[in-house]
N, C-alpha and C positions, 0 to 999 in steps of 0.2 A: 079734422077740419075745424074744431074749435081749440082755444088754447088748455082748457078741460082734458083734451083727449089726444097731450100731442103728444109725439113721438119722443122716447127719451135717449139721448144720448149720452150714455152712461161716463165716457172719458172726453171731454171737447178738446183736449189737449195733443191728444193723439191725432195724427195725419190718418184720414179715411176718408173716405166719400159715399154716398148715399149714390144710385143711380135709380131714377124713378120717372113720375108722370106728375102733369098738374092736371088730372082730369076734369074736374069741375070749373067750369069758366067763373062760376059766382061764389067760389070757396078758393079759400086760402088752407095752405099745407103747411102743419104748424110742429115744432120742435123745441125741446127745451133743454135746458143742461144747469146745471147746479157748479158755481164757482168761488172763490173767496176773492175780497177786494186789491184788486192789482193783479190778477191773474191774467195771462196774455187771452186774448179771446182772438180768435182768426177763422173769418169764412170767405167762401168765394161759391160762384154760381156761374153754373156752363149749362150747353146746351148742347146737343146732338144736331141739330140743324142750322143752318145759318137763317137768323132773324129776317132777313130781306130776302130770303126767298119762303120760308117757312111763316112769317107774318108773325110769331112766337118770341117773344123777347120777355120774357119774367123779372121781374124786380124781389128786393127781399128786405125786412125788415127787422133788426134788433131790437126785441123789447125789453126795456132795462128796469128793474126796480128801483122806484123811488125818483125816478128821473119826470124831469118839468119839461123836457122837448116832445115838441109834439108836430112831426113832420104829416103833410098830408098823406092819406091812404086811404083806397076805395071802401064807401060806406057797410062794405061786406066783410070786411077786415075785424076781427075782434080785439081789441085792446083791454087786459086784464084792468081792474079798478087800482089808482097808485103807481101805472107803469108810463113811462114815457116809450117815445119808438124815434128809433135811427135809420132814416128811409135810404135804403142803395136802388138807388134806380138802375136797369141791366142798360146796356149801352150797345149799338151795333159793334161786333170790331170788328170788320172787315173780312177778317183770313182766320183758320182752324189755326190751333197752334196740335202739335203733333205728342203722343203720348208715346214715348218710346217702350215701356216695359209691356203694353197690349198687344203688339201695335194699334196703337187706333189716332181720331184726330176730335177733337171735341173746340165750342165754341166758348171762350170765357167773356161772361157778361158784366159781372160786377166781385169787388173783394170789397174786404174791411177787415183791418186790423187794430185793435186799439185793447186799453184795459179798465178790466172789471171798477167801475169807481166803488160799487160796495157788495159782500156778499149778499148769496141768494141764487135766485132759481133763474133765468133766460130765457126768452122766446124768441124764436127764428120764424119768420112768416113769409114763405115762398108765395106768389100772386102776378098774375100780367096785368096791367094799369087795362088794356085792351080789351082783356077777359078771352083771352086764346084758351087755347090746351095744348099742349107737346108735351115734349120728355126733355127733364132737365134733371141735371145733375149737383149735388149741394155738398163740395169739401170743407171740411173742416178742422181746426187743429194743425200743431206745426212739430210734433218730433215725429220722426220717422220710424217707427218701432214695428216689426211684426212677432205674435207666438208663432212657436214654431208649427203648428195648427196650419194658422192664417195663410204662411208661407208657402207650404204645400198645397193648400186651398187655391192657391191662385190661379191656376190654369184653366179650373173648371168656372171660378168668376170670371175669367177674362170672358168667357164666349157670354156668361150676364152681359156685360158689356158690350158683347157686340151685337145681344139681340136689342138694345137699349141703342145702340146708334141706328136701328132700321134695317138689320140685316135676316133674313132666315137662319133661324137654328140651323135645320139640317146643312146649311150652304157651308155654313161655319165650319162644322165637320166633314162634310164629303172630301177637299185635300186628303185628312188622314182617312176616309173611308176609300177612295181611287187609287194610294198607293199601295194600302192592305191587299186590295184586290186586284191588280193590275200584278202586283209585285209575287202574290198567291200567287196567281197564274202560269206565271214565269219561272217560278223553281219551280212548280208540278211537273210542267214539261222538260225544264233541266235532269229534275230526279229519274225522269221519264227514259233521261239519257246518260243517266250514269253521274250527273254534274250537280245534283244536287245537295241538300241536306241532307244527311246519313242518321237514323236515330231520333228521338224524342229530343233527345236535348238540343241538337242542334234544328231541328223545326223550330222549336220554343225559341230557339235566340234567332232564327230567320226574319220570323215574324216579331220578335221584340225590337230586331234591326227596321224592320217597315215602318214601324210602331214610329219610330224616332224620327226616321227622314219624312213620313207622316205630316208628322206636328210640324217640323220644317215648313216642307211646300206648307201648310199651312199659316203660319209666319210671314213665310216672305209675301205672302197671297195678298196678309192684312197690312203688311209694308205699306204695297203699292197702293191698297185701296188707300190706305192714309195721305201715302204722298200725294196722290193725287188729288187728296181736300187741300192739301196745307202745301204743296211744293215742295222743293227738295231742302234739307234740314237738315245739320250734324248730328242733328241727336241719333237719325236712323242709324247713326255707326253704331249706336249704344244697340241698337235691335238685332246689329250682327254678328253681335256678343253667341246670342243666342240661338243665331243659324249656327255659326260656327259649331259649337257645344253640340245641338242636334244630329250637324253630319258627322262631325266627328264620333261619338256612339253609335251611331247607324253602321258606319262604316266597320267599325273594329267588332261589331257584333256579327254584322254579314263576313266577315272575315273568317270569324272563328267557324258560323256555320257551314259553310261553302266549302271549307276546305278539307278533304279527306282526311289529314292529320291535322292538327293534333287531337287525339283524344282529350275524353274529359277528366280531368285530372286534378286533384286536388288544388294546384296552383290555380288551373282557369277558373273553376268552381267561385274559388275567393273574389277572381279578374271580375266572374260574369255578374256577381253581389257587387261589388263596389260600383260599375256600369249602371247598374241596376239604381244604385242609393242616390250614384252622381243625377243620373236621370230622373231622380224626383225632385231634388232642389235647383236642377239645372231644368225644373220644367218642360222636361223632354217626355215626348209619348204617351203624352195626357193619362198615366199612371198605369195605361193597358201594358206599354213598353218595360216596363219596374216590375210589373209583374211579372210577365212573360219570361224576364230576363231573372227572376230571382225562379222562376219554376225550372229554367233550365240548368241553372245550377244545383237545381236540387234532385233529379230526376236519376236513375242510374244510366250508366254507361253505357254505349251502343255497342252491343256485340256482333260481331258479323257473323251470319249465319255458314257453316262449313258444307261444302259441298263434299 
């Protein structure tokens, strides 16, 4: 909350975003990053709530070194000695726009993009002229880069994400906890009758097929709740990239389980790994499914007992 102690962002150039709070009504949330002169600088400022009904509209401020402008800002605001500041006021806009790879829908308040006039260190100063609190979200940076870390990492930020829009944890998971268990249910009593999964390996890939159509109904769940902020939008085609991909693994793992032949056999083994790998960069099964489906390929063979 002073520019002393702010937040460091190590690459500003990289596309990321911050999802947070501005909990103090009479402190400003402060960030810095280090650039050389002419260096593109890009940020922008959303919100989770819409400002007119949530009363929470946040503004944000540039502070530059060496710089002579000095836009007004609430007398709680600290300005380093030698720095000017570039005031972005947050703006109502009306409607959500829709985030297609969470699904989610967030509110954008204010951008700026311009370049560094001289090396040195940057301060960002998130604040509401009002002195609200909510939760507001601060991107930055413009190439689109992830390690392969990050990439896999996504699944489990996305629900950050949606407890950052106002949602329950638990809620967020229950889809893939109701088809585990719904879906459990259901071969028990098939196995019950002769119709089920046969063996470890095929349990393992039953349940790594739940696993998958899971995260689905969970997908399509955060679809709706978006569209319903933001209306309907092309982009959600791009979110059905990813139902697609879901059912599709769901489906060809419940396949392999369910079905009295084929054994496990070296060929599927490979089938049920590659399901398994696709399913972690295809963000499918929130990584239970990748598991499950790599233990069943690895598990031995199911032998039928001789009577």
């Amino acid at each position: 909350h002073a520019p002393a102690h702010a937040y460091q962002i190590n690459n500003p150039a990289k596309s990321w975003a911050i999802y947070t709070a501005l909990d103090y009504p009479d402190k400003g949330d402060y960030y810095k990053f280090t650039v050389a002169k002419g260096d593109k600088i890009e940020i922008a400022l959303m919100a989770s709530e819409s400002p007119s009904i949530s009363g929470f509209l946040p503004s944000f401020a540039l502070m530059v070194p060496g710089s002579s402008q000095k836009n007004s800002l609430p007398s709680y605001i600290e300005v380093p000695a030698g720095y000017g500041a570039i005031v972005v006021n947050g703006k109502e806009p009306g409607r959500a726009s829709y985030e297609p790879f969470s699904p989610g829908w967030l509110y954008e308040l204010a951008d700026l993009t311009t370049n560094a006039p001289q090396d040195g260190t940057y301060y960002i100063v998130v604040y509401d002229n009002a002195q609200k609190t909510g939760n507001y979200g601060l991107p930055v940076g413009y190439i689109e880069s992830f390690t392969p870390t990050e990439f896999i990492m996504i699944p489990y930020n996305v629900h950050t994400v949606y407890t950052w829009e106002g949602q329950n944890l638990f809620v967020t998971y229950l889809p893939l906890i109701l088809v585990l268990a719904v879906g459990g249910i259901t071969l028990y009593w098939r196995s019950k009758r002769g119709r089920g999964p046969r063996g470890t390996s095929k349990w393992l890939a039953a349940l790594a097929g739940l696993a998958f159509l899971g995260t689905t109904v969970g997908i399509i769940y955060q679809m709706l709740l978006a569209l319903g902020a933001t209306g309907y939008t092309n982009e959600a085609l791009f979110t059905l990239i990813f139902v697609i991909i879901g059912i599709v693994l769901g489906v060809l793992t419940l396949m392999y389980a369910l079905r009295e032949k084929p054994s496990l056999t070296v060929g599927r083994r490979v089938v049920l790994i590659v399901i398994a790998l696709f399913a972690l960069v295809g963000w499918a099964g929130l990584y239970l499914g990748t598991t499950l489906a790599i233990l069943a390929a690895l598990v031995p063979p199911y032998a039928a007992k001789k009577l």
